[in-house]
N, CA, C and O atoms as a Tinker XYZ file with bonds, in Angstrom:
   304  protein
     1  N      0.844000   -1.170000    0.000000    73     2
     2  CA     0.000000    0.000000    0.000000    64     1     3
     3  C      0.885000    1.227000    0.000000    63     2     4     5
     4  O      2.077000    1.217000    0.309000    81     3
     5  N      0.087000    2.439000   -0.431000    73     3     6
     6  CA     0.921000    3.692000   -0.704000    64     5     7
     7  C      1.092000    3.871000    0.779000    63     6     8     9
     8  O      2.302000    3.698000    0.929000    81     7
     9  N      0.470000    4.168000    2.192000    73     7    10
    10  CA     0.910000    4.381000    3.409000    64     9    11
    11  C     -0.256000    3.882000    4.595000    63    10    12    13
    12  O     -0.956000    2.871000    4.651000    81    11
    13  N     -0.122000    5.093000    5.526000    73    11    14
    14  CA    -0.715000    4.148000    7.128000    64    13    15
    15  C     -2.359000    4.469000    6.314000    63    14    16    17
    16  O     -3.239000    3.670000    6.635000    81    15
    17  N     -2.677000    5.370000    5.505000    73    15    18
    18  CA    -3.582000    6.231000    5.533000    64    17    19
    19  C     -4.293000    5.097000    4.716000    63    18    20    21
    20  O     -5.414000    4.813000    5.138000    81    19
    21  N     -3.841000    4.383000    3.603000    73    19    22
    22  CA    -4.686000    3.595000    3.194000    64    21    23
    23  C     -4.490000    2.375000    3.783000    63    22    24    25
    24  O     -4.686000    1.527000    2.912000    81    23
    25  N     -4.179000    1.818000    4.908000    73    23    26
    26  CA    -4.256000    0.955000    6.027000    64    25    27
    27  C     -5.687000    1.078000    6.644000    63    26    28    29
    28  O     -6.559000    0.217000    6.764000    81    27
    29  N     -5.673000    2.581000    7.050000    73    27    30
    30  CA    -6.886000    2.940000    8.054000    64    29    31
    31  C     -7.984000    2.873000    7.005000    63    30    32    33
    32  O     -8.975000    2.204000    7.297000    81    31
    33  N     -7.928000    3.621000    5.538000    73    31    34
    34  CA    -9.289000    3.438000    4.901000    64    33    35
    35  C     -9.869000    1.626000    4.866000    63    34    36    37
    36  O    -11.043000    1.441000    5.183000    81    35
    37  N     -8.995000    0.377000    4.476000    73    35    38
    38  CA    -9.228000   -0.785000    4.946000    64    37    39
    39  C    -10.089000   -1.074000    5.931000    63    38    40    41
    40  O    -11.087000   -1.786000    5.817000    81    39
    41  N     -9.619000   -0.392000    7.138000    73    39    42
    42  CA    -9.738000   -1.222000    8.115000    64    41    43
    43  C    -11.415000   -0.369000    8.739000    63    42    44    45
    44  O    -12.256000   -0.863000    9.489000    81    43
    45  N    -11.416000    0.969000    8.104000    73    43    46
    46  CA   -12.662000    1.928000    8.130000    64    45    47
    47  C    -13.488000    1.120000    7.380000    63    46    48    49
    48  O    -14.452000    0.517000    7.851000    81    47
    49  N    -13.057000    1.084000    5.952000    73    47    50
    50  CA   -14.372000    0.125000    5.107000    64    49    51
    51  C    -14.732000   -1.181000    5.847000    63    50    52    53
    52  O    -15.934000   -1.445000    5.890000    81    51
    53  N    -13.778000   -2.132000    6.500000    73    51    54
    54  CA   -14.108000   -3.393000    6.999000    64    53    55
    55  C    -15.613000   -2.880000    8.122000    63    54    56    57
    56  O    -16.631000   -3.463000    7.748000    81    55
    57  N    -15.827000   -2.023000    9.238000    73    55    58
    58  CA   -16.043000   -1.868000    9.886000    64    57    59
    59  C    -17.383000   -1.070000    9.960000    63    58    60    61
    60  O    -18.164000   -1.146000   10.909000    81    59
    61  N    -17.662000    0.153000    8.206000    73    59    62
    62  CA   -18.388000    0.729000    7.973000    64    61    63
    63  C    -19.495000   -0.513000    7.102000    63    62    64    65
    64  O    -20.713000   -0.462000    6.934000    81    63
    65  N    -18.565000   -1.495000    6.703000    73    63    66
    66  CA   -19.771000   -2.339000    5.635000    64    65    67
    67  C    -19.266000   -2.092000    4.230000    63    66    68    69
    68  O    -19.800000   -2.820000    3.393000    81    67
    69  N    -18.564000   -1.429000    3.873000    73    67    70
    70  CA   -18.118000   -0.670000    2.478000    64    69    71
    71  C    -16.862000   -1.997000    2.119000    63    70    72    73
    72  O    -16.530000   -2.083000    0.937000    81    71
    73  N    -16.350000   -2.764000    2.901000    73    71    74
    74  CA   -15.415000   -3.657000    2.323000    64    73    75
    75  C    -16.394000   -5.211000    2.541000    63    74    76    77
    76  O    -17.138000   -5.501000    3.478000    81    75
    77  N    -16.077000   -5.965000    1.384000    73    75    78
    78  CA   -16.467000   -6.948000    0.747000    64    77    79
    79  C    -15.867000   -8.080000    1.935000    63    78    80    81
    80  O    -14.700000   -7.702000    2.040000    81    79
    81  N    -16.030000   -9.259000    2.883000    73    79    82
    82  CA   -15.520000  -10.015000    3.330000    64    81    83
    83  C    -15.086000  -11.206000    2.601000    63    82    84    85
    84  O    -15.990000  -11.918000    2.164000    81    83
    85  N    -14.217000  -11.461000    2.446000    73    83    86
    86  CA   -14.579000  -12.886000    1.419000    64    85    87
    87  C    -13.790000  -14.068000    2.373000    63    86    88    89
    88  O    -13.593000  -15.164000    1.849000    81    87
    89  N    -13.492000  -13.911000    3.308000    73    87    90
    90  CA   -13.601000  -14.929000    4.472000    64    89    91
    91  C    -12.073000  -15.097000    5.283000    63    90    92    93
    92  O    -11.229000  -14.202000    5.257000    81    91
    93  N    -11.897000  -16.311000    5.948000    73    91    94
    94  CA   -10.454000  -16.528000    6.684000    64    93    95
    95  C     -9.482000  -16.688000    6.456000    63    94    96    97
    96  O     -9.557000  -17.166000    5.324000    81    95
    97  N     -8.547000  -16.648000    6.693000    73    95    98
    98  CA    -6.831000  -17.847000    6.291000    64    97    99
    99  C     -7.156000  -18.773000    7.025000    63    98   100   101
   100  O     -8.264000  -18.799000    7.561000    81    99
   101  N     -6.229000  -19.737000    7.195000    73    99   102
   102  CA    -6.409000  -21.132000    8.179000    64   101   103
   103  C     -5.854000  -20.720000    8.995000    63   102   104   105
   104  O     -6.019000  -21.510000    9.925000    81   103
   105  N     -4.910000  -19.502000    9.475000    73   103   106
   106  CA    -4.720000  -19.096000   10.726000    64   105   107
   107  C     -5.759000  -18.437000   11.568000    63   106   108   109
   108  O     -5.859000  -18.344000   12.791000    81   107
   109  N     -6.756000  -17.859000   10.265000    73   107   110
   110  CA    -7.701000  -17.233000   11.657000    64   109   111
   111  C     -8.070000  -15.587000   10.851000    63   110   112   113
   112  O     -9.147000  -15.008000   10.999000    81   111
   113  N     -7.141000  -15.161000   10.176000    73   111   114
   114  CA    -6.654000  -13.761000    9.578000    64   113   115
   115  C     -8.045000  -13.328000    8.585000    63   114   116   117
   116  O     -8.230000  -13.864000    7.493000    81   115
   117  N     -8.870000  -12.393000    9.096000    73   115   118
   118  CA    -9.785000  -12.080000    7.822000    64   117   119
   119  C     -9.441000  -11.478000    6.769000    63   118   120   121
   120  O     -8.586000  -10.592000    6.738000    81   119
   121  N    -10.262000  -12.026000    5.513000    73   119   122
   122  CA    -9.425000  -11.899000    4.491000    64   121   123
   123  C    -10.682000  -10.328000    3.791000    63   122   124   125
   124  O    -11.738000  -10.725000    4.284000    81   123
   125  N    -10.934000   -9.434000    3.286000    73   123   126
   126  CA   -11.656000   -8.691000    2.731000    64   125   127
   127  C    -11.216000   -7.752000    1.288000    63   126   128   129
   128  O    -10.059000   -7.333000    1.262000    81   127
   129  N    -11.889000   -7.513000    0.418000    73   127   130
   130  CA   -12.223000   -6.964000   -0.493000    64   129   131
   131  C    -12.213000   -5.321000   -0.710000    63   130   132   133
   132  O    -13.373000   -4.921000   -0.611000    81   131
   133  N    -11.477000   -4.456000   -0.920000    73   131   134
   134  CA   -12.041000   -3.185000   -1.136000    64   133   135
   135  C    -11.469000   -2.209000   -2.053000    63   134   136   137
   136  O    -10.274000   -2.007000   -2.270000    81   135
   137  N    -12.544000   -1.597000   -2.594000    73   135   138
   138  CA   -11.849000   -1.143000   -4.220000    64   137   139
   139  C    -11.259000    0.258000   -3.793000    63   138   140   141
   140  O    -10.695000    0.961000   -4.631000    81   139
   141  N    -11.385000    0.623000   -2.582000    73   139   142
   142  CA   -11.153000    1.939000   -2.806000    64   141   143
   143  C     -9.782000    2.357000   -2.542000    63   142   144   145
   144  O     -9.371000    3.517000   -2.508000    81   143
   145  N     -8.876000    0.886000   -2.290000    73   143   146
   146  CA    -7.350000    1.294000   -2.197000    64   145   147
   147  C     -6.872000   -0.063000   -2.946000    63   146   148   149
   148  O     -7.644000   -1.022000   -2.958000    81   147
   149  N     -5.339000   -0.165000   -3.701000    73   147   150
   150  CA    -5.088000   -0.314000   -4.042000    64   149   151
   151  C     -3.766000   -0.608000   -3.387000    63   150   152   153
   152  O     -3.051000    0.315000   -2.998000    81   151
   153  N     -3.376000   -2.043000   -3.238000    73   151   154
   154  CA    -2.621000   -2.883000   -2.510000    64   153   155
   155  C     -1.229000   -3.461000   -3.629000    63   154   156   157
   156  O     -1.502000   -3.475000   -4.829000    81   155
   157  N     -0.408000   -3.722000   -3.386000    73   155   158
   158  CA     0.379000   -4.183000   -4.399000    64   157   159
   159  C      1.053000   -5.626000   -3.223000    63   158   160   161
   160  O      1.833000   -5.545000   -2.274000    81   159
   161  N      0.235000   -7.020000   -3.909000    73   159   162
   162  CA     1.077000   -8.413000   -3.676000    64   161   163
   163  C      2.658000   -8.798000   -4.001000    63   162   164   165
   164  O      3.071000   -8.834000   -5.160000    81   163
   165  N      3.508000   -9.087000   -2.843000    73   163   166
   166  CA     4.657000   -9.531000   -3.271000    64   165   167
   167  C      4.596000  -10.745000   -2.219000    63   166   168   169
   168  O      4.319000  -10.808000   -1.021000    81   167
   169  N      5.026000  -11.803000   -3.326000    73   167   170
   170  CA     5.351000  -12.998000   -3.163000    64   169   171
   171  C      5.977000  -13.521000   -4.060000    63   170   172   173
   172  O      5.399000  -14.071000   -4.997000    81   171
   173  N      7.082000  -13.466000   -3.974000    73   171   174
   174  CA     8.522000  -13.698000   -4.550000    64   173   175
   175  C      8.670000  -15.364000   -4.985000    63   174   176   177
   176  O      9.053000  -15.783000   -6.077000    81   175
   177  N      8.290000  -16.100000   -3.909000    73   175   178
   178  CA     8.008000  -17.644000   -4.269000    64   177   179
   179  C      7.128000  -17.944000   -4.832000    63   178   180   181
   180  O      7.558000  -18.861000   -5.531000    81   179
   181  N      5.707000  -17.774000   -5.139000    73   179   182
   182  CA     5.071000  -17.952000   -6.031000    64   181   183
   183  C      5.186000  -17.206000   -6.944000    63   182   184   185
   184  O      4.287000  -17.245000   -7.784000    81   183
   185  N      6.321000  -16.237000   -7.148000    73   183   186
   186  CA     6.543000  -15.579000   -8.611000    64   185   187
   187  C      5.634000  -14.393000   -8.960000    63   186   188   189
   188  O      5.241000  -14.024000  -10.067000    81   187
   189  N      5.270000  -13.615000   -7.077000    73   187   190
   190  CA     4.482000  -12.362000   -7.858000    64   189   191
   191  C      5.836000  -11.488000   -7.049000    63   190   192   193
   192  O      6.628000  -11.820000   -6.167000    81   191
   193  N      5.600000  -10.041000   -7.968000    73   191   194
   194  CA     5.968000   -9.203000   -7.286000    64   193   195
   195  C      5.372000   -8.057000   -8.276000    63   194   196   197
   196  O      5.186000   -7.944000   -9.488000    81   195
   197  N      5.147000   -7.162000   -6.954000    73   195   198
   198  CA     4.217000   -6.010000   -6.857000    64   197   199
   199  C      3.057000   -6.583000   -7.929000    63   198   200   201
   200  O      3.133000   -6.370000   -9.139000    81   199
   201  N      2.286000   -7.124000   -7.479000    73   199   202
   202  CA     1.129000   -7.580000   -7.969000    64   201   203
   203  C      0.144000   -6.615000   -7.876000    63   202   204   205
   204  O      0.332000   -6.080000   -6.784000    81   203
   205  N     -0.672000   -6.170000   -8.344000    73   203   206
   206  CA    -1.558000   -4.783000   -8.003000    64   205   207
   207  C     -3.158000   -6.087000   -7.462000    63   206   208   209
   208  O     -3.671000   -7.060000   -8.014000    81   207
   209  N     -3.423000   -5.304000   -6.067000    73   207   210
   210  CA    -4.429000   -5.996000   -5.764000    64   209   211
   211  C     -5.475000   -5.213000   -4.709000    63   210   212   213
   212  O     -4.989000   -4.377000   -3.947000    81   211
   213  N     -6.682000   -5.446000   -4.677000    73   211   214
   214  CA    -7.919000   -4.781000   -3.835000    64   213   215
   215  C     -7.985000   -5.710000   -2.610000    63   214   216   217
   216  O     -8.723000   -5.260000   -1.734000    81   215
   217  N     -7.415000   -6.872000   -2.324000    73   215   218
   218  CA    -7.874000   -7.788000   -1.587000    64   217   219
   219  C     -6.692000   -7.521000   -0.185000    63   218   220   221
   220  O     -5.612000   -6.955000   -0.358000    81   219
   221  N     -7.037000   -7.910000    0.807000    73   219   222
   222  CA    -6.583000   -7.291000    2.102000    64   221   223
   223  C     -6.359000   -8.397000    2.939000    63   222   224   225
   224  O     -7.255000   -9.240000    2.886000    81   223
   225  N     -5.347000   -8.658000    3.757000    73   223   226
   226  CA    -5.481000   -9.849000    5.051000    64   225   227
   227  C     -5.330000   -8.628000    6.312000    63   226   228   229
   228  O     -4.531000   -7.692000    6.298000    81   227
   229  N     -6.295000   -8.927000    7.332000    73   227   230
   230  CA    -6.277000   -8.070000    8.079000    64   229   231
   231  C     -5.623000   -9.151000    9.787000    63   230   232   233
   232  O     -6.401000  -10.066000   10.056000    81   231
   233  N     -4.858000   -9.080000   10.389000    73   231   234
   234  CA    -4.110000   -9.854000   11.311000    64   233   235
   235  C     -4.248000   -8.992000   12.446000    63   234   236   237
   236  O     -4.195000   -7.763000   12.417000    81   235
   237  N     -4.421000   -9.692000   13.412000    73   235   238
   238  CA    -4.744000   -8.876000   14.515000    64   237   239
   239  C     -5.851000   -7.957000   15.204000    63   238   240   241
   240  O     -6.702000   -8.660000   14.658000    81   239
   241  N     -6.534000   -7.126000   15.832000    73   239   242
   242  CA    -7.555000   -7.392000   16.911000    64   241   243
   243  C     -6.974000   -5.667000   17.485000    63   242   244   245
   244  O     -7.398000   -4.634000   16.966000    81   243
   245  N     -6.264000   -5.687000   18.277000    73   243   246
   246  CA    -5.722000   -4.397000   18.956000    64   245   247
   247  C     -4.911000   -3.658000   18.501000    63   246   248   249
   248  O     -4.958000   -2.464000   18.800000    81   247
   249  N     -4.149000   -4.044000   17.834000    73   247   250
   250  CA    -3.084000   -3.119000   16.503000    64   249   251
   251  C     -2.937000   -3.703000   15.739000    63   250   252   253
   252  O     -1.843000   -4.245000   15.584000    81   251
   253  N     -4.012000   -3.896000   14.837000    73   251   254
   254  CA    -4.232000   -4.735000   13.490000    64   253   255
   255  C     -3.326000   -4.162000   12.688000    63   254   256   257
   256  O     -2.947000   -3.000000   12.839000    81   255
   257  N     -2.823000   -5.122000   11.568000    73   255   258
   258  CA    -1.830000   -4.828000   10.295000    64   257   259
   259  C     -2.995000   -5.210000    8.874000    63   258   260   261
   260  O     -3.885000   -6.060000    8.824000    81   259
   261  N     -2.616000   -4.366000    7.999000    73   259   262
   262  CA    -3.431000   -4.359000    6.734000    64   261   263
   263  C     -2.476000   -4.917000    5.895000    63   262   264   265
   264  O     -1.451000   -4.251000    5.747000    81   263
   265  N     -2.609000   -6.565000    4.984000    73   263   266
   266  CA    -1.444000   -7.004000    4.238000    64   265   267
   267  C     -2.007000   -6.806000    2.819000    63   266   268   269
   268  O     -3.211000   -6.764000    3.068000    81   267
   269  N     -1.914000   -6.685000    1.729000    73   267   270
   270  CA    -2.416000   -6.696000    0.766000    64   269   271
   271  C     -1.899000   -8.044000    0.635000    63   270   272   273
   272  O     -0.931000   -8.493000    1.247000    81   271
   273  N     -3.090000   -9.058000   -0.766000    73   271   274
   274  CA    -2.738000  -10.478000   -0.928000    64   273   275
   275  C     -3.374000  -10.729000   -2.094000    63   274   276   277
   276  O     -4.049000   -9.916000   -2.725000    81   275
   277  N     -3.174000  -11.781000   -2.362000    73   275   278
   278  CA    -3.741000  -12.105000   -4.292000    64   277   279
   279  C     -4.889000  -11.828000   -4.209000    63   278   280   281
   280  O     -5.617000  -11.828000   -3.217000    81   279
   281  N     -5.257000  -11.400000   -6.003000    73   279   282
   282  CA    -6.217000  -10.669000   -5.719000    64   281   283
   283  C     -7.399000  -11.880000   -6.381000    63   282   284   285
   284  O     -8.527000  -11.779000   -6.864000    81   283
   285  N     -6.500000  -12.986000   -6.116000    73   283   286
   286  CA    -7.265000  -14.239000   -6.602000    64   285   287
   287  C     -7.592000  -15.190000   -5.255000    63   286   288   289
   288  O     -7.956000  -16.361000   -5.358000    81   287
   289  N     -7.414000  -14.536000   -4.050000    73   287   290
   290  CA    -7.721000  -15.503000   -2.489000    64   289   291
   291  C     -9.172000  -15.888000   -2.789000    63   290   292   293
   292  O    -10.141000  -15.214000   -3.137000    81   291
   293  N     -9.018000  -17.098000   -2.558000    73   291   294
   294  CA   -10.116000  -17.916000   -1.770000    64   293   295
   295  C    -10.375000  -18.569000   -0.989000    63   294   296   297
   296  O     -9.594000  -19.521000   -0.963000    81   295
   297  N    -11.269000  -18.621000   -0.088000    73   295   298
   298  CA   -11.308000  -19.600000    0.930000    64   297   299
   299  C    -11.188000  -20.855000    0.878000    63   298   300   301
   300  O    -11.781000  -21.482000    0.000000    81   299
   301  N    -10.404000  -21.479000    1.800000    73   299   302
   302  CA    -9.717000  -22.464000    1.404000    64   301   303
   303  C    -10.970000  -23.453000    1.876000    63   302   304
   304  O    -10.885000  -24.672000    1.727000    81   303
């Protein structure tokens, strides 16, 4: 992501209804949808880098982190 600011719009849309849920990781991590920022995937082992993506892993509860992730996740 460009900074903290589109972290917080994430984690605002998760909370306002404006972000899409599209479900868990097997750790637990909600996974959500939102068009209004623009995430870039790196994963070097599966051969992405800077992947441009809307899709979000959100980790954590009290000082949550916003990860951007393929923009092809599905629930497993």
């Amino acid at each position: 992501m460009e900074s903290m600011d589109d972290a917080q719009k994430v984690l605002d849309a998760m909370h306002s209804g404006d972000a899409n849920i599209l479900g868990r990781t097997k750790q637990g991590h909600l996974v959500v949808e939102y068009d209004g920022v623009t995430g870039f995937n790196n994963n070097p082992v599966a051969g992405f880098t800077d992947q441009s993506t809307n899709v979000f892993m959100i980790k954590g509860t009290a000082k949550p982190s916003v990860v951007p992730t393929s923009p092809t996740w599905k629930q497993q």
